[in-house]
C-alpha positions, 0 to 999 in steps of 0.5 A, a space after each residue: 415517554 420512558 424506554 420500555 427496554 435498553 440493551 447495551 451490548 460490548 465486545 472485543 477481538 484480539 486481533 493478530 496477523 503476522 508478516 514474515 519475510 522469507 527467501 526462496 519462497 517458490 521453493 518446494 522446500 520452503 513450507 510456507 506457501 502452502 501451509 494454512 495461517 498458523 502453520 498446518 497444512 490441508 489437503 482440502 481444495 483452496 484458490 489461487 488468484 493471480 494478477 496477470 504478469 505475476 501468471 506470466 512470470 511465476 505461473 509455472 512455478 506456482 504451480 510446480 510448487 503445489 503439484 510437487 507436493 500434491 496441495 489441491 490448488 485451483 487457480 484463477 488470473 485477475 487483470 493487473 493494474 489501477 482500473 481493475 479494482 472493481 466490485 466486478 472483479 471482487 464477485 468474480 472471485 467470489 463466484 469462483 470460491 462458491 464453484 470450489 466449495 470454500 470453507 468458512 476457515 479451512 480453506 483460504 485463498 491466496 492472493 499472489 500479486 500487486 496491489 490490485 490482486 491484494 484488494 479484490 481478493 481481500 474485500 471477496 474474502 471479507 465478504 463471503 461468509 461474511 468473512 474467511 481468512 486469505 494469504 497475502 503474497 504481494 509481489 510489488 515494492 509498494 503491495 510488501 512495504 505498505 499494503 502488507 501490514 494493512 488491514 484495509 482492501 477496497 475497490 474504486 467506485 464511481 471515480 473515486 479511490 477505494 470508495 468501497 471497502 473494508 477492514 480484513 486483514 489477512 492473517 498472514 502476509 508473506 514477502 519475498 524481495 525476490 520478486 522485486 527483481 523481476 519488476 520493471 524500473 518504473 514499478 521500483 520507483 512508484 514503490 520508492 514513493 511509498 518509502 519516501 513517505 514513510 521517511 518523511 513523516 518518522 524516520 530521518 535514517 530511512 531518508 538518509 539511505 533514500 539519499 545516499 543510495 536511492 539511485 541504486 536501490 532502483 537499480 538492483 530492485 532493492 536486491 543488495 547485488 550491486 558493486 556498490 552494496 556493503 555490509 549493511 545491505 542497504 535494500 533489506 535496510 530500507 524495506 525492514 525500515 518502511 515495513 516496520 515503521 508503516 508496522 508501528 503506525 497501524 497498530 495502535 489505529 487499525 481500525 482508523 477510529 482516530 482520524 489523526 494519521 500521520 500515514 496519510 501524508 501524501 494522500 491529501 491531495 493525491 487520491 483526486 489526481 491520480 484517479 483523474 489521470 489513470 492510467 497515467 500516474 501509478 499510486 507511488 508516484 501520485 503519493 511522491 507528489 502529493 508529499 511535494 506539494 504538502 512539503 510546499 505548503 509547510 515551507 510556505 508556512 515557515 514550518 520546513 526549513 528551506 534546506 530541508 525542502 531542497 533536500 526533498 525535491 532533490 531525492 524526489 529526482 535521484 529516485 527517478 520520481 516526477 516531482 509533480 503533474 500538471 493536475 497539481 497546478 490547478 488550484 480549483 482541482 485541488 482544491 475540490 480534491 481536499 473538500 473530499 479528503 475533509 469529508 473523509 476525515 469527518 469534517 475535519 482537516 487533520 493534515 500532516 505538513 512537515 516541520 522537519 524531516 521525520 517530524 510532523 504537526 497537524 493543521 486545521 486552518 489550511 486556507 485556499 489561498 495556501 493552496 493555490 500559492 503552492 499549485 503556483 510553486 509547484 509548477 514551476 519545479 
């Protein structure tokens, strides 16, 4: 039977979202805060959502910030941690944009705090009005130099990590490593995870920084204050590295069209354990753990040299970061762990293993066998 009619439709949108980093944000002098993406300001009424430490360290001055200036700003306190990215909470700020009469793009909201904060009320702002634009202030090592020039917000469901999702990203993100001082120690390190990562897969001068100076980056909250910082400012280094190299890698893919990633190393294994054990392993942590283990998997297979293997493990520890859990010693665990990723990848492998540090290959005939041989190796670190 012939097709009475065929339509085929194409489109396509310029997408542009900036990332600035700035100091003094919470200073009445510094604009940036209360002007819209682009620039402009509005005297209309937005939101302000708040992870709960963040409301405890900086809510005064937040709202000083805006009474100073006489922004209209409503404000709103979201539960921290790993648990709280539920759809609940999503409707909850949905709900709250509804009661302040939220503009289509007049009026974005603004999300102030770790990762948590930054997915709820990124996947609300993609949801209502079938999407408004919101103003990203991420507060944690690990929300600044990775989900800042994310497109992606998700919440977990039904045990599974950011099951449920989409792609919105805010058209403007704003970092200040001035928050990062207020963070405690064990934050740091699970941001450290993240950079370590973004080391591994492309960048051998981010790991050479990790190497020489990651102990006191912990220390100072990346904040070059210490008696041991120099002329370069190791701290704004390695976040103006990790942001730029994450910047490099999601550009040319943000709509994850191509599945071959090399930013989902350390995600193979990782996203099954961590939420298995929440709330005991924190996202940078887990990440530092799944990149051991594939780091394992890649000697095991001759493709990383050992000395290269032992350098990994050793900067793992001089960060403070646990080299792996005992999840990661039960071989069925993880292996039902890859089966997920494999089905989140379309059916295919596509897993990042090292050749070197900042080199990658991909492999598609990663066997059990494998798997279970490094759960033993890694058990014994």
């Amino acid at each position: 039977m012939k097709d009475i009619s065929h339509w085929v439709l194409r489109a396509s949108q310029d997408v542009r979202f900036e990332v600035v980093e700035t100091t003094g944000l919470l200073d009445p002098q510094n604009p940036r805060l209360r002007q819209l993406p682009g620039g402009d300001e509005t005297r209309a009424q937005r939101l302000t959502v708040l992870d709960e430490v963040v409301d405890d360290l900086f809510g005064s001055r937040i709202r000083d910030y805006f009474d100073s200036t006489s922004t209209p700003m409503s404000y709103m306190t979201v539960p921290a941690g790993d648990e709280q990215k539920t759809i609940e909470n999503v409707l909850r700020i949905a709900s709250r944009l509804n009661e302040l009469g939220t503009e289509r793009s007049g009026t974005p909201p603004i999300a102030v705090g770790g990762g948590v904060v930054q997915d709820v009320v990124g996947m609300a702002a993609a949801l209502y009005r079938r999407g408004i634009p919101y103003v990203r202030v991420p507060t944690t090592l690990l929300g600044q130099i990775d989900g800042s020039v994310s497109a992606k917000n998700g919440v977990n469901f039904e045990g599974y990590r950011n099951r449920l999702g989409t792609f919105h990203p805010s058209p403007l993100t704003l970092i200040d490593r001035a928050f990062i001082a207020t963070l405690p120690e064990r934050q740091v390190r699970s941001g450290m995870g993240e950079v370590l990562k973004m080391a591994l897969i492309k960048d051998p001068e981010l790991f050479r920084l990790l190497e020489e100076f990651g102990p006191v980056l912990v220390q100072e909250r990346l904040q070059d204050t210490g008696p041991l910082t120099h002329d370069r400012k190791p701290g704004h280094e390695v976040m103006h590295r990790a942001i730029t190299g994450m910047a490099e890698e999601l550009e040319k893919n943000l709509w994850e069209k191509n599945l071959l990633r090399i930013v989902d190393y350390g995600h193979t294994f990782s996203p099954v354990v961590e939420m298995r054990s929440l709330p005991v392993l924190y996202h940078g942590e887990a990440v530092a753990m799944g990149s051991l283990f594939c780091a394992t998997l890649a000697l095991n297979r001759q493709l990383l040299p050992q000395s290269d293997f032992d350098r990994i493990v050793n900067c793992i520890h001089s960060l403070g970061l646990r080299p792996t859990h005992e999840m990661f010693g039960d071989a069925d665990l993880l292996k039902t762990a890859f089966a997920d990723t494999v089905r989140h990848r379309g059916g295919a492998q596509h897993l990042a293993l090292l050749t070197g540090i900042g080199s990658t290959v991909f492999v598609e005939d990663l066997t059990d066998k494998e798997i279970e041989l490094a759960s033993q190796m890694v058990g014994k670190l």
